[in-house]
CHARMM-style PDB file with segment names, atoms N, HN, CA, C and O in Angstrom:
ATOM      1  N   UNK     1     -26.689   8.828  -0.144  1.00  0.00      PROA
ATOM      2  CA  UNK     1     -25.527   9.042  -0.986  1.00  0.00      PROA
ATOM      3  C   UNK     1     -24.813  10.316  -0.516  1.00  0.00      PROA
ATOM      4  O   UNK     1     -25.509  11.234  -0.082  1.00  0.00      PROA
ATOM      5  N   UNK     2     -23.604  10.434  -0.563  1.00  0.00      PROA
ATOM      6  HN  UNK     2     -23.039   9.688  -0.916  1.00  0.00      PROA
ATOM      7  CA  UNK     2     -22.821  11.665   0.205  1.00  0.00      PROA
ATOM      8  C   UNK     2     -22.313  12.081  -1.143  1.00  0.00      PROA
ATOM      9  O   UNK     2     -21.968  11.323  -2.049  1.00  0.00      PROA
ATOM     10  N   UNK     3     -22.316  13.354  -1.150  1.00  0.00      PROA
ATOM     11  HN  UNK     3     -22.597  13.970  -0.414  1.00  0.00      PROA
ATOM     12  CA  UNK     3     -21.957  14.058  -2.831  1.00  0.00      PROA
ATOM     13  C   UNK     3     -20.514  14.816  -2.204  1.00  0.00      PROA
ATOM     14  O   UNK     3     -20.524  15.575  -1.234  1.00  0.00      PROA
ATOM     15  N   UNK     4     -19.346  14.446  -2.949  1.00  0.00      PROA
ATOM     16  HN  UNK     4     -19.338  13.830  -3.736  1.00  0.00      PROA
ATOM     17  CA  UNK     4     -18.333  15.654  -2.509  1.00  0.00      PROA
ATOM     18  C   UNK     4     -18.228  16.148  -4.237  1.00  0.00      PROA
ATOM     19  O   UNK     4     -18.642  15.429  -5.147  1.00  0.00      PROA
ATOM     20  N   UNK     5     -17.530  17.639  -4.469  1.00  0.00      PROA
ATOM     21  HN  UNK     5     -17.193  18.223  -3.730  1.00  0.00      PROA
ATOM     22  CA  UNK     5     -17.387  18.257  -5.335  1.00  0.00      PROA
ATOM     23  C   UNK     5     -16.373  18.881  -5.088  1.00  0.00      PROA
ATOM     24  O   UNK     5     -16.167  19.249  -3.931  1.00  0.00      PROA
ATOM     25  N   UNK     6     -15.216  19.246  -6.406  1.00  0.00      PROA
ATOM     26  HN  UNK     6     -15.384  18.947  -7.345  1.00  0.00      PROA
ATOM     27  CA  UNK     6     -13.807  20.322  -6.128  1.00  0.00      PROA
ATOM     28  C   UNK     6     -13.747  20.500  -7.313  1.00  0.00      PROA
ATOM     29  O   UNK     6     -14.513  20.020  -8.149  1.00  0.00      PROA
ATOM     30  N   UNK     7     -12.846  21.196  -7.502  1.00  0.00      PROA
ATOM     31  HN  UNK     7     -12.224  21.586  -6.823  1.00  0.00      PROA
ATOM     32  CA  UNK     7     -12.356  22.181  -8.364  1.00  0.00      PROA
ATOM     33  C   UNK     7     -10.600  22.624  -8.785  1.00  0.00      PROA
ATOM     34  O   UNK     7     -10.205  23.471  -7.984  1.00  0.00      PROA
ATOM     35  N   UNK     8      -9.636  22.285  -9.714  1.00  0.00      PROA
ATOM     36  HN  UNK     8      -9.957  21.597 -10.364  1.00  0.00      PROA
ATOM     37  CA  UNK     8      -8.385  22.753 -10.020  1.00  0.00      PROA
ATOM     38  C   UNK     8      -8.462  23.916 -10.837  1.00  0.00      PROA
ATOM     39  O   UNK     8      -9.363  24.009 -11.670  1.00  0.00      PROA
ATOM     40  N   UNK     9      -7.505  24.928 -10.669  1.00  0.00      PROA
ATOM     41  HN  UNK     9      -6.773  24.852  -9.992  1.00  0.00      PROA
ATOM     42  CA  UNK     9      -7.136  26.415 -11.316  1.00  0.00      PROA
ATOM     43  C   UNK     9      -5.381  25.964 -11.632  1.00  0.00      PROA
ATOM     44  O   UNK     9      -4.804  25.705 -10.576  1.00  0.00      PROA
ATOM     45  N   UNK    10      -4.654  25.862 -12.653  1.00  0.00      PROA
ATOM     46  HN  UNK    10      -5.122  26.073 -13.511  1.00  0.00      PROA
ATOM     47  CA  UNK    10      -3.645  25.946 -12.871  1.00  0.00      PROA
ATOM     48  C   UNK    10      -3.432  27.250 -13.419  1.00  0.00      PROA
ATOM     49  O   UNK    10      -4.442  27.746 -13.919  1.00  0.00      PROA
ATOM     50  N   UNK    11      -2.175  28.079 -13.468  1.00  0.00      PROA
ATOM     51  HN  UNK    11      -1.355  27.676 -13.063  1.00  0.00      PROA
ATOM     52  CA  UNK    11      -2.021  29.255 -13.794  1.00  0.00      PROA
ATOM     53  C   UNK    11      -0.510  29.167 -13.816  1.00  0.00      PROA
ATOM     54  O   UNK    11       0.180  28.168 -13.611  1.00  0.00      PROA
ATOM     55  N   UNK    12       0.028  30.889 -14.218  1.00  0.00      PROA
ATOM     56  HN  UNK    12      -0.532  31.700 -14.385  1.00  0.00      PROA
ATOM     57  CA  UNK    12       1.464  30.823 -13.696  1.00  0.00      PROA
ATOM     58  C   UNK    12       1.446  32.192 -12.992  1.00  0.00      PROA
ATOM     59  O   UNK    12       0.732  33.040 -13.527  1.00  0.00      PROA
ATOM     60  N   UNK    13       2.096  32.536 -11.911  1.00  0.00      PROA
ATOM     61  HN  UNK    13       2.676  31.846 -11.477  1.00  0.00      PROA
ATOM     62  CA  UNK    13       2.297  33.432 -11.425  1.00  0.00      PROA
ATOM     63  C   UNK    13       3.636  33.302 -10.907  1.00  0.00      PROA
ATOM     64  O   UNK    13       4.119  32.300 -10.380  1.00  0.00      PROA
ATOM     65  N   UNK    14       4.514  35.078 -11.232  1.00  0.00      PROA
ATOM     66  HN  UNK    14       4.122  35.893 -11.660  1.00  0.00      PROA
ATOM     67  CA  UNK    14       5.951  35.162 -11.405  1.00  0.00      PROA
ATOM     68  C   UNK    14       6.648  33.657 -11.989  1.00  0.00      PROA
ATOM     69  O   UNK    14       7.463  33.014 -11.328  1.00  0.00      PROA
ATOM     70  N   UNK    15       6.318  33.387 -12.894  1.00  0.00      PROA
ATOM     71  HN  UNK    15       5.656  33.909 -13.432  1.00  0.00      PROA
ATOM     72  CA  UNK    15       7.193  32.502 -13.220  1.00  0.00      PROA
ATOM     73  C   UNK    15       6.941  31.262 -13.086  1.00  0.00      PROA
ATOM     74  O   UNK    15       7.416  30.424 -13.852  1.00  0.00      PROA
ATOM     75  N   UNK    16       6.221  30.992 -12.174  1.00  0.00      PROA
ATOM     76  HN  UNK    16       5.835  31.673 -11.552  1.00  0.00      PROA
ATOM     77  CA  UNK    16       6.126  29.794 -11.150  1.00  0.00      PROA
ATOM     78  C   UNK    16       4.513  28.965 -11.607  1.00  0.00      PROA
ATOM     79  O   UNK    16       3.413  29.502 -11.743  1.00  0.00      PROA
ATOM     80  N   UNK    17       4.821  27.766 -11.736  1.00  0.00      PROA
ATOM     81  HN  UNK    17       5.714  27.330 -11.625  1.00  0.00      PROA
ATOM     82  CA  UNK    17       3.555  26.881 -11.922  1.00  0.00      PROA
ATOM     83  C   UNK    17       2.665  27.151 -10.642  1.00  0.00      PROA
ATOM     84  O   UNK    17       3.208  27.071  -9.541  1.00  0.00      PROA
ATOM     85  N   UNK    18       1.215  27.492 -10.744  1.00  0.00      PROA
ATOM     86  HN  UNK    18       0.773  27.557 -11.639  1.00  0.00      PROA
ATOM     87  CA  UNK    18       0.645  27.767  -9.484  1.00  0.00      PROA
ATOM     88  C   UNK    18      -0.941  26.712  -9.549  1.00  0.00      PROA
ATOM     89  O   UNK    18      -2.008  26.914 -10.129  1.00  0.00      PROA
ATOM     90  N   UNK    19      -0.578  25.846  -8.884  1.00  0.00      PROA
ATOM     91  HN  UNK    19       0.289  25.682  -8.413  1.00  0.00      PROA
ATOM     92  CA  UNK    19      -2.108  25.181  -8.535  1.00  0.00      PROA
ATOM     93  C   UNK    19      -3.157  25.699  -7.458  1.00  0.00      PROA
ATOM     94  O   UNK    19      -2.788  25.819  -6.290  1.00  0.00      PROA
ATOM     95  N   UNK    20      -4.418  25.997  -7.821  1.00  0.00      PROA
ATOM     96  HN  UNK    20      -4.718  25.899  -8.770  1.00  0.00      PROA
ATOM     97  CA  UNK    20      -5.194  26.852  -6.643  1.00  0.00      PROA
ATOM     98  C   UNK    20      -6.217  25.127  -6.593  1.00  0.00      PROA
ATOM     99  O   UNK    20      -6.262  24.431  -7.607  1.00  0.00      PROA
ATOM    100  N   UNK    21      -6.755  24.806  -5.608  1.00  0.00      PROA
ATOM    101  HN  UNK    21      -6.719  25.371  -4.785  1.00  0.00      PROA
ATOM    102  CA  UNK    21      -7.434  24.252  -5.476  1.00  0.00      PROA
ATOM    103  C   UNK    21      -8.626  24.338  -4.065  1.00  0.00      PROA
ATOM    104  O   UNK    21      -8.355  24.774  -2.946  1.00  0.00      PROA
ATOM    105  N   UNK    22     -10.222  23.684  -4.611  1.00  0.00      PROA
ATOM    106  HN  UNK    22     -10.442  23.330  -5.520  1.00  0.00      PROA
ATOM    107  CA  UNK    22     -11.225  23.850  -3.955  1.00  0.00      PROA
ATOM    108  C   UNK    22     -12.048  22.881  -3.602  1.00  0.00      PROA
ATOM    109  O   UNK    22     -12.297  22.206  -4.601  1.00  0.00      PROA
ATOM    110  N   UNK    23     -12.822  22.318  -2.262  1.00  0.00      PROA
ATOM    111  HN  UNK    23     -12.619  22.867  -1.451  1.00  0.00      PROA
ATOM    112  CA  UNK    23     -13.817  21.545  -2.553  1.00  0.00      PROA
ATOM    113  C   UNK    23     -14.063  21.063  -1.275  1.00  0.00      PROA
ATOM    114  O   UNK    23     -13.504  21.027  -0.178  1.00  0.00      PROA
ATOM    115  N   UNK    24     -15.438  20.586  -1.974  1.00  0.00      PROA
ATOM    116  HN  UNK    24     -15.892  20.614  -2.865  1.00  0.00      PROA
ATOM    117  CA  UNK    24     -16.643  20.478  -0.279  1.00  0.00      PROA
ATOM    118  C   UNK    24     -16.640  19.103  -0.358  1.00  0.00      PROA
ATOM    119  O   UNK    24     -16.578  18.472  -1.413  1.00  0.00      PROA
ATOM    120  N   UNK    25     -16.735  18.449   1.184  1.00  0.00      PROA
ATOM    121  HN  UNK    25     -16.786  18.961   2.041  1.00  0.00      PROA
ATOM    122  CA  UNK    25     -17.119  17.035   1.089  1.00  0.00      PROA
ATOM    123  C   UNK    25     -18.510  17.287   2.103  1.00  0.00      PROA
ATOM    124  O   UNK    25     -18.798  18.177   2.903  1.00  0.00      PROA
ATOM    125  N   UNK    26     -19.226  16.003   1.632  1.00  0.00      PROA
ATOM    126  HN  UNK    26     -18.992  15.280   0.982  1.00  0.00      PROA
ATOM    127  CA  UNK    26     -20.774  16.378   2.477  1.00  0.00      PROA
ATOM    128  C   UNK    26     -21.627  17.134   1.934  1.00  0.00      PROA
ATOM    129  O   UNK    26     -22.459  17.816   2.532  1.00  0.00      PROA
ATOM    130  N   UNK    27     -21.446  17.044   0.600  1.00  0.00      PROA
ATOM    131  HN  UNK    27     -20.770  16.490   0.114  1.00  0.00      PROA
ATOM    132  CA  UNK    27     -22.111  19.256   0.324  1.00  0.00      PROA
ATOM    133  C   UNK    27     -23.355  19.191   0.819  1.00  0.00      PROA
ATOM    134  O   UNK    27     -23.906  20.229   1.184  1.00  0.00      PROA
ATOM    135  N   UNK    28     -24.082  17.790   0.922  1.00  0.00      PROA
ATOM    136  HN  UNK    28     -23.635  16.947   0.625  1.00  0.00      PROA
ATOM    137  CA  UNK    28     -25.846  18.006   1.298  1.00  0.00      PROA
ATOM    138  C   UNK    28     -25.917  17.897   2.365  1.00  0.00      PROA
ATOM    139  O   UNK    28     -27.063  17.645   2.738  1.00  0.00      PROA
ATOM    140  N   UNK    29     -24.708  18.013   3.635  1.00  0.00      PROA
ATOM    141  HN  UNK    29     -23.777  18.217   3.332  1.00  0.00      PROA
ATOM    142  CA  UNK    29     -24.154  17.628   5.067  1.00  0.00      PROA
ATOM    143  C   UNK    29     -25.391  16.359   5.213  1.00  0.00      PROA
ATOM    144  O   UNK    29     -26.532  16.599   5.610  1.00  0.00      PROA
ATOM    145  N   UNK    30     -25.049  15.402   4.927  1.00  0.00      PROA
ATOM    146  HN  UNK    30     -24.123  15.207   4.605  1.00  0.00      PROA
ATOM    147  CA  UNK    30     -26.039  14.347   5.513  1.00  0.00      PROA
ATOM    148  C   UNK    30     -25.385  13.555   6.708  1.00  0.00      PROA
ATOM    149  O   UNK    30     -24.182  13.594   6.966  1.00  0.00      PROA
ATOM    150  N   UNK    31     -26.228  12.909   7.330  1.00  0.00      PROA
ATOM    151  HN  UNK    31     -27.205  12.877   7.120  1.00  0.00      PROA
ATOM    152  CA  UNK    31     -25.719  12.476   8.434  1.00  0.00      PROA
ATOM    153  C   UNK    31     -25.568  10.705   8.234  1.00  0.00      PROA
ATOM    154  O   UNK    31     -26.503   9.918   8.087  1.00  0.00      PROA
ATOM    155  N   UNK    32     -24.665  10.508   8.263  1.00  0.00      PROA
ATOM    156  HN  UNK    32     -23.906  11.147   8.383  1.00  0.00      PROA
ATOM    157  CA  UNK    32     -24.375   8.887   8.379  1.00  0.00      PROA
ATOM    158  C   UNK    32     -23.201   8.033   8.897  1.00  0.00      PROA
ATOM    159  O   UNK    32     -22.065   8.502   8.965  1.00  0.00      PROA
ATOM    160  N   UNK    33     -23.446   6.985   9.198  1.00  0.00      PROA
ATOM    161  HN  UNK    33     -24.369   6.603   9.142  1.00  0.00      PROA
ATOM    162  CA  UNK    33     -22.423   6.351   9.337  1.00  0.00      PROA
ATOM    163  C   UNK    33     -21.105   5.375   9.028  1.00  0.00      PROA
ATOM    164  O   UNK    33     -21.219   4.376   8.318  1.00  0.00      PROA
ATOM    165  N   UNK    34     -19.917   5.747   9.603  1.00  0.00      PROA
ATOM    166  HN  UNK    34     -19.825   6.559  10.180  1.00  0.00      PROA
ATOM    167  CA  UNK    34     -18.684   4.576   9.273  1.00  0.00      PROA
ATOM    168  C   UNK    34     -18.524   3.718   9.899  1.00  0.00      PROA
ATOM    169  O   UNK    34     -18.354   3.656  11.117  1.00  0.00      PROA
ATOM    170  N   UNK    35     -18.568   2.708   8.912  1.00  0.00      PROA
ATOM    171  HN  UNK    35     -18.707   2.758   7.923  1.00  0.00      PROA
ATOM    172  CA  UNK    35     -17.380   1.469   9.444  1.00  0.00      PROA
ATOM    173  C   UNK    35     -16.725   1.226   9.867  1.00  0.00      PROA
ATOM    174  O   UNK    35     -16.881   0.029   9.625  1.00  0.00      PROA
ATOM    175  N   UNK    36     -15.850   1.250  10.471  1.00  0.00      PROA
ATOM    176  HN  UNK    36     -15.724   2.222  10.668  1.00  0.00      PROA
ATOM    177  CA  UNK    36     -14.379   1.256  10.471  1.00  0.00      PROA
ATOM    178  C   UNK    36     -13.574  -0.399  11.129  1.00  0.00      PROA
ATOM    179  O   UNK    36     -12.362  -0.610  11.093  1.00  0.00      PROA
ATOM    180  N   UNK    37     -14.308  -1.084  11.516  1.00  0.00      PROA
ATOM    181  HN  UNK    37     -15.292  -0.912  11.545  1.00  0.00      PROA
ATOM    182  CA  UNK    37     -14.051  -2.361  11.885  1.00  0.00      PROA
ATOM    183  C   UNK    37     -15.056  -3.074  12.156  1.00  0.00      PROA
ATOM    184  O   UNK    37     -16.095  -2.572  12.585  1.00  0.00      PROA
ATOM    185  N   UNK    38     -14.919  -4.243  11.968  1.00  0.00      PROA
ATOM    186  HN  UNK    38     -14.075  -4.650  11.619  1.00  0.00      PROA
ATOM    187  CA  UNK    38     -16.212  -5.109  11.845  1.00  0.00      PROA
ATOM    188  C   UNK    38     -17.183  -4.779  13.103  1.00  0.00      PROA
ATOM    189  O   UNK    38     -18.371  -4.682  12.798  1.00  0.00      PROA
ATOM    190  N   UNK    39     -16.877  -4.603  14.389  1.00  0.00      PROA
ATOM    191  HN  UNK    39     -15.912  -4.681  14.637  1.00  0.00      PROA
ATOM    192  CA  UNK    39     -17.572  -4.134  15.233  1.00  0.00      PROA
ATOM    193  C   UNK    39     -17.395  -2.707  16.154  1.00  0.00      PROA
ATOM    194  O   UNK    39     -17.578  -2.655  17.370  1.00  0.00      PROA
ATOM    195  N   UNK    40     -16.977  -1.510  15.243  1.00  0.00      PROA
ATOM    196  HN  UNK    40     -16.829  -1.552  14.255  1.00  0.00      PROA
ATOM    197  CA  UNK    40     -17.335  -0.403  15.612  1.00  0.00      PROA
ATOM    198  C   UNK    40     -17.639   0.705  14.220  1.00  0.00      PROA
ATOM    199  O   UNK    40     -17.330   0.643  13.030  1.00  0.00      PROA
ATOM    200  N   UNK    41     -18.426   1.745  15.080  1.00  0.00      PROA
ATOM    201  HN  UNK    41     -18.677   1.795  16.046  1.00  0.00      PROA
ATOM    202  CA  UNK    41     -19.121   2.361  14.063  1.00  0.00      PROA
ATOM    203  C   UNK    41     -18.573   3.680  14.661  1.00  0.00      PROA
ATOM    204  O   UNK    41     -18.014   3.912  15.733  1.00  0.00      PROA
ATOM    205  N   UNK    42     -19.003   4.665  13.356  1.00  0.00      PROA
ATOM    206  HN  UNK    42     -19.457   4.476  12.485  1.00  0.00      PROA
ATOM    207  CA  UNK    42     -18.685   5.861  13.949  1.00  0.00      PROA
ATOM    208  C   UNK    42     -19.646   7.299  13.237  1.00  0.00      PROA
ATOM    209  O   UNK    42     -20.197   7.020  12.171  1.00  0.00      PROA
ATOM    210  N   UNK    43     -19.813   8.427  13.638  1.00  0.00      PROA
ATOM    211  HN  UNK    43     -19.365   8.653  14.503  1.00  0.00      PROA
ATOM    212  CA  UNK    43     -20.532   9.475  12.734  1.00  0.00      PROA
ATOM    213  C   UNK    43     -19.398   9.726  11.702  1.00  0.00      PROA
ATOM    214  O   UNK    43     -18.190   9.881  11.879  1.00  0.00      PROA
ATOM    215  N   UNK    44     -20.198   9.718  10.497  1.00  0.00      PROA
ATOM    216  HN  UNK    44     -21.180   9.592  10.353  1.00  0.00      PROA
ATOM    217  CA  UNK    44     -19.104  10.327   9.162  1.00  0.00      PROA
ATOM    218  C   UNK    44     -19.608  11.838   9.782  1.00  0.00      PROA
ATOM    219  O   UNK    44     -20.460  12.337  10.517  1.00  0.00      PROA
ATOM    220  N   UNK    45     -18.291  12.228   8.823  1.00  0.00      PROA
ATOM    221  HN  UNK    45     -17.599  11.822   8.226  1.00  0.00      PROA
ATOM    222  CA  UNK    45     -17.994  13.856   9.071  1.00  0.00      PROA
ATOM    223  C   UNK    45     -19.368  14.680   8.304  1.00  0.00      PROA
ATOM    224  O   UNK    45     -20.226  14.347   7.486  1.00  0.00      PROA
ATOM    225  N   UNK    46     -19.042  15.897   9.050  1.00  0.00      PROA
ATOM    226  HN  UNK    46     -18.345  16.167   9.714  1.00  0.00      PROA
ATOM    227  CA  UNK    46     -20.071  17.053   8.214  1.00  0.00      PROA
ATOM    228  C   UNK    46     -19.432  17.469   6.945  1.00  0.00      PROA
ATOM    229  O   UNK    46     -18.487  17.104   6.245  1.00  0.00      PROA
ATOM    230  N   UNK    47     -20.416  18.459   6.942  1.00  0.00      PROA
ATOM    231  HN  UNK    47     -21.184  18.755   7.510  1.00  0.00      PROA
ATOM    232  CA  UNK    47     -20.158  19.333   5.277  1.00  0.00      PROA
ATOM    233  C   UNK    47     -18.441  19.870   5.918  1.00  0.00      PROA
ATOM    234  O   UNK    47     -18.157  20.085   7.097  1.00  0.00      PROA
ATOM    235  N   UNK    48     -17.627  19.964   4.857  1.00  0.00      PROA
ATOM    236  HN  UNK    48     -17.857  19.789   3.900  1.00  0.00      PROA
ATOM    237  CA  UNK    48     -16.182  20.178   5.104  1.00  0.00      PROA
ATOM    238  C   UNK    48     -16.027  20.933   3.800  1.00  0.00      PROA
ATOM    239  O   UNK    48     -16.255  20.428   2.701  1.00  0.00      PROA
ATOM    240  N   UNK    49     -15.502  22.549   4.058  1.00  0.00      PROA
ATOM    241  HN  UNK    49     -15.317  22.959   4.951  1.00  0.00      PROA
ATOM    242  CA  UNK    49     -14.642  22.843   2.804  1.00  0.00      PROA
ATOM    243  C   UNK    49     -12.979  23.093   3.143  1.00  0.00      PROA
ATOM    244  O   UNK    49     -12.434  23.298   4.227  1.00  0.00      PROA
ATOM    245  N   UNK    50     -12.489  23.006   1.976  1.00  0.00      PROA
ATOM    246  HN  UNK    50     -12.932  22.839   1.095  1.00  0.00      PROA
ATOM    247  CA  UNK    50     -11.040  23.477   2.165  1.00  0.00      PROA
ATOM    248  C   UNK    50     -10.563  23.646   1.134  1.00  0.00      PROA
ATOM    249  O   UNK    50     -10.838  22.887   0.205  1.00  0.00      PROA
ATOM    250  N   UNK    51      -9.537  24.897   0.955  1.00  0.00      PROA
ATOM    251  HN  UNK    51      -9.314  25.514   1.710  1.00  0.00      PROA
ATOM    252  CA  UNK    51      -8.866  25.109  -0.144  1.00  0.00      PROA
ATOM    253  C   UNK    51      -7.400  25.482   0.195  1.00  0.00      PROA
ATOM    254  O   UNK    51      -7.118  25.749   1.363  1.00  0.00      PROA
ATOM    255  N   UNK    52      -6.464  25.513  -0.764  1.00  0.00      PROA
ATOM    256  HN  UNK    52      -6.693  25.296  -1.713  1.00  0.00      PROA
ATOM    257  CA  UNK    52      -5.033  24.938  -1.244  1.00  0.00      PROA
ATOM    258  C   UNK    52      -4.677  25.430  -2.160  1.00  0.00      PROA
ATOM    259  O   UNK    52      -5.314  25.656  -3.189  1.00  0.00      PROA
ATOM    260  N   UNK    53      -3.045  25.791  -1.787  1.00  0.00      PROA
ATOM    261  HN  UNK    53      -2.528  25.608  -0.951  1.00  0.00      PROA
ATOM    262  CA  UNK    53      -2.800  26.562  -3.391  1.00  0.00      PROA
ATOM    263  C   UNK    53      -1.051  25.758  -3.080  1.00  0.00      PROA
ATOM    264  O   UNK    53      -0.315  25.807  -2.094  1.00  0.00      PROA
ATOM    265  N   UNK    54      -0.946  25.273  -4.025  1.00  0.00      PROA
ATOM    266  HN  UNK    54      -1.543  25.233  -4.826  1.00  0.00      PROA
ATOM    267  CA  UNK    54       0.594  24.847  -4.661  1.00  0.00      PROA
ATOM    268  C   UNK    54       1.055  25.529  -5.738  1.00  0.00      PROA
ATOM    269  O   UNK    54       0.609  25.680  -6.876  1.00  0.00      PROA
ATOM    270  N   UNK    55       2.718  26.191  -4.783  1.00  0.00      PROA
ATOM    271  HN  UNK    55       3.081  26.068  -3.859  1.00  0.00      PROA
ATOM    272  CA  UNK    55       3.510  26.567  -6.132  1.00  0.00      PROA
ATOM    273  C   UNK    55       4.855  25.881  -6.471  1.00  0.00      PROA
ATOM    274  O   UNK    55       5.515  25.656  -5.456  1.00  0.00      PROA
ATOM    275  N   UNK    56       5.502  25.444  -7.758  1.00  0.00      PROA
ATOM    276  HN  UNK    56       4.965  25.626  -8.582  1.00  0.00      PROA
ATOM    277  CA  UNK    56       5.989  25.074  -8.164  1.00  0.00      PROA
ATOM    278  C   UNK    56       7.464  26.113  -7.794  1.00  0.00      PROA
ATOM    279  O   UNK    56       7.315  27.298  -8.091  1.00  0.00      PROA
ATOM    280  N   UNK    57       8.198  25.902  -7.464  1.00  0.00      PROA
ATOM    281  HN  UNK    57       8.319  24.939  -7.222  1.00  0.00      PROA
ATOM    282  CA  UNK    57       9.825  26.836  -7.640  1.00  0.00      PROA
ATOM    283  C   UNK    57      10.632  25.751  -8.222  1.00  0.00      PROA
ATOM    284  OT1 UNK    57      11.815  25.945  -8.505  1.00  0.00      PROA
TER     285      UNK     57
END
């Protein structure tokens, strides 16, 4: 089973709607494989984080 987990922060800063966002895919980095057409396969990705912030003007 591959566990991903994230996280939203809404706030306002100067004025402005501010979305902060967070989150890991892989968090237990397991190793497995994709599908991707009936006859090819491929390694799924590792542990991956990334974070993001959206502001509203």
């Amino acid at each position: 089973m591959i566990v991903n987990i994230g996280a939203n922060y809404l706030t306002r800063i100067g004025g402005h709607d501010v979305t902060l966002r967070a989150a890991i895919g892989n968090i237990t980095n397991r190793r497995y494989w994709m599908f991707q057409y009936s006859d090819y396969i491929a390694p799924g990705d590792p542990r991956m984080v990334s974070v993001n912030a959206k502001i509203d003007f």
